[in-house]
N, C-alpha and C positions, 0 to 999 in steps of 0.2 A: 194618427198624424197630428203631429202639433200645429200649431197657427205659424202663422207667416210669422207674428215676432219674436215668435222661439226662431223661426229658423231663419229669416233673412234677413242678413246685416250687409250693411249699405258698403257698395262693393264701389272699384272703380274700374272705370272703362276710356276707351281711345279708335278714333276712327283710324284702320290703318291698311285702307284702301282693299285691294284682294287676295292680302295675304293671309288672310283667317285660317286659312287650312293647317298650315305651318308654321304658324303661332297656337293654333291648339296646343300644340307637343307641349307648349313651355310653361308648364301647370305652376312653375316657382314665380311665375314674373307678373310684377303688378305694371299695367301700362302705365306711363304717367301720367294720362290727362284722363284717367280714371274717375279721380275722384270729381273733378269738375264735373263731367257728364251726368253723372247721380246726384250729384247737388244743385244740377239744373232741371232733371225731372223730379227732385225734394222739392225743389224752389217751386216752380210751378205749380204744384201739386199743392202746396200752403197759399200757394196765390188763389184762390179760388172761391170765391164765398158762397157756392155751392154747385152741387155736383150731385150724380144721379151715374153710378155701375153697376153692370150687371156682370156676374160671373159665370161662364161653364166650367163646373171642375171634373174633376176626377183624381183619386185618392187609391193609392194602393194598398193593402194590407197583408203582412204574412202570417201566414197559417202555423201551428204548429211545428207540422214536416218539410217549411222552405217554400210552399206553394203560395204562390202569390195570386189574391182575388181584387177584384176595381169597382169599386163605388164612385158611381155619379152622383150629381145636383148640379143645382143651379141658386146661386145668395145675390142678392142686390143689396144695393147699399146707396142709401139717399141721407145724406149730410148738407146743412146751411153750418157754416162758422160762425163763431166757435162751440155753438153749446147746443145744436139740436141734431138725433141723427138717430135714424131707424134704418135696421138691415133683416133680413128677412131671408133666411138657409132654408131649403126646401133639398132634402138627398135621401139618397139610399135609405139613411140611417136616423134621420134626425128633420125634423117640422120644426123652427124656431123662430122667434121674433126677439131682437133685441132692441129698446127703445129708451132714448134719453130725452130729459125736457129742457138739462142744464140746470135740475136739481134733486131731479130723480129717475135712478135707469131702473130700468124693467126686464126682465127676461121670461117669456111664455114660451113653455112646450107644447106647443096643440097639439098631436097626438095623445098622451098620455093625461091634457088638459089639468097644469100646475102654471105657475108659476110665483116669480120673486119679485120682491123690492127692497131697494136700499137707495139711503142718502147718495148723492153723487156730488162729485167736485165741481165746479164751473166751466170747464173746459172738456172737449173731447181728448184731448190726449193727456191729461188729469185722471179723467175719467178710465182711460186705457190703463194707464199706471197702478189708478189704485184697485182696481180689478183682479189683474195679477197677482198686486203683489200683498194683497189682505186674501183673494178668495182660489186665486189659483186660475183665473178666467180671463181667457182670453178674445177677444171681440174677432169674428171674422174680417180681412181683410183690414187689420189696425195697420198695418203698415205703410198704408196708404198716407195716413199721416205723419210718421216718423222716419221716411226715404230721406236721405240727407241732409239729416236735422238735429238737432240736438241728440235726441234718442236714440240715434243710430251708431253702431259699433265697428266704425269699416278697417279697425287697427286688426280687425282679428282675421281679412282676407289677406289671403297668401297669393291667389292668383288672381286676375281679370285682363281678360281680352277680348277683342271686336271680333265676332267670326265674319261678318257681313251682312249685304243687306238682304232684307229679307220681306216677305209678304204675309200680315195677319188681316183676314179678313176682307183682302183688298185693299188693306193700307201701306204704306212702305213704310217698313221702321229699320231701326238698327240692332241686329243681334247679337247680344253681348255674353260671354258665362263666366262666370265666379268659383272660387273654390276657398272655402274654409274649412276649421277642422270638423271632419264629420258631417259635410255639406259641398256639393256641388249644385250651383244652382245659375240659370240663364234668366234674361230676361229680355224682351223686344219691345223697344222703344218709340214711338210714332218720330218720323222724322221731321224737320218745321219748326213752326211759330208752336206749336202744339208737341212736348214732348212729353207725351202718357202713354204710362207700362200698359202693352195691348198686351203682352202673352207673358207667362211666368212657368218657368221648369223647378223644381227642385226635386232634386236625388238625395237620398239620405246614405250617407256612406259608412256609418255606422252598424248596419246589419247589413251582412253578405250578399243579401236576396236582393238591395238596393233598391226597394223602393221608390213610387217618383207622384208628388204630387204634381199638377197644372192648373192652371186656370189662365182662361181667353177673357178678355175681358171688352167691355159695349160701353162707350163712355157719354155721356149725354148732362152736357157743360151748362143748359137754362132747363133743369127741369122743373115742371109743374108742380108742386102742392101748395099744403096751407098748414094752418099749425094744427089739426086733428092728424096728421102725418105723425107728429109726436106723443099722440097722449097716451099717458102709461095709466090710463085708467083699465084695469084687470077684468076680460069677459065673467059674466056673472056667474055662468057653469062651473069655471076655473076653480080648484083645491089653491090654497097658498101653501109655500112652503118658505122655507128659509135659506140662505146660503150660509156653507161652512164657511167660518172665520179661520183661519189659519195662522193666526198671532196667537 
């Protein structure tokens, strides 16, 4: 499964009361007041000078003969803007720590007990870029930072529509879905003064088996730390390794 920024690009959306059912059908049509809607939970979402989420996901994967199996975890993700931010993936498959200081990120496997370091740029969403696009690496849940904002590619959605409202958690948000190529993907939006992605669908429409990842998300707007939250100083047991450069 690739990361959110391989596969969601910032979509638009439109409240349009209770006719979601039969506006479903109309997979060509972008509502118009789409893209405002996503660039007000972009906005928001950069509004913030720190923040504390927590993820339940779930990941599907196909098997050789079409059989499709689901992997759980659970990632948090604690960011202060612009340059500090530890996330922490706990799944099925993978025990991970990723940790920036705002001059150097870190990536620990504890399981396997490795991990890396390399220079990092100044900025978290610097830092997202040049990950990518030197090491092939992508940071769970980067898109949190790039929702309707510079980085975000929403020329490439072909549809988005309101289905209605809906219930994450016990909050009321607004359920939106999207269609690019090779991507269907929703997403639930807390309704208010507060509008934060609570839930996220994506189906991959590129293999027939149609795959779907999720994640529910716990958002928590004054969290607690200090700056030992960030330090990329490497457990002593830890093996180093190096990251593929890809230039």
């Amino acid at each position: 499964m690739k990361s959110l920024s391989r596969l969601l690009i910032a979509a638009a959306v439109v409240f349009a009361g209770g006719a979601g059912a039969g506006r479903a059908q109309q997979t060509s049509l972008i509502e118009p007041e789409a893209m405002a809607a996503l660039t007000n939970m972009g906005g928001y979402l950069r509004s913030l000078k720190a923040f504390q989420v927590d993820a339940v996901t779930s990941a599907e994967d196909v098997l050789e003969d079409g059989q499709k199996v689901q992997f759980g975890g659970v990632t948090t993700l604690l960011a202060r803007m612009p340059d500090r931010l530890f996330i922490a993936v706990d799944s099925d498959r993978q025990n991970r720590d990723y940790v920036y200081d705002g001059k150097t990120f870190m990536l620990r496997a504890n399981r396997v007990k490795y991990y890396a370091t390399v220079a990092a740029p100044p900025t978290i969403g610097a830092l997202a870029d040049a990950l990518d696009e030197q090491y092939g690496l992508n940071l769970p849940l980067e898109d949190l930072f790039r929702w309707g904002g510079p980085q975000s590619k929403d020329r490439t959605i072909t549809s988005a529509m309101f289905i209605g409202p809906s219930q994450v958690g016990g909050v009321t948000c607004g359920h939106y879905a999207f269609r690019q190529d090779g991507l269907d993907w929703q997403v639930w939006i807390q309704m208010g003064d507060y509008p934060l992605p609570r839930k996220l669908v994506l189906t991959t429409l590129t293999d027939e088996a149609r795959p779907q990842y999720v994640a529910t998300f716990t958002w928590n707007l004054a969290p607690s730390f200090n700056e030992a939250a960030f330090s990329v100083v490497p457990p002593k047991d830890f093996g180093r390794v190096v990251f593929h450069d890809l230039k």
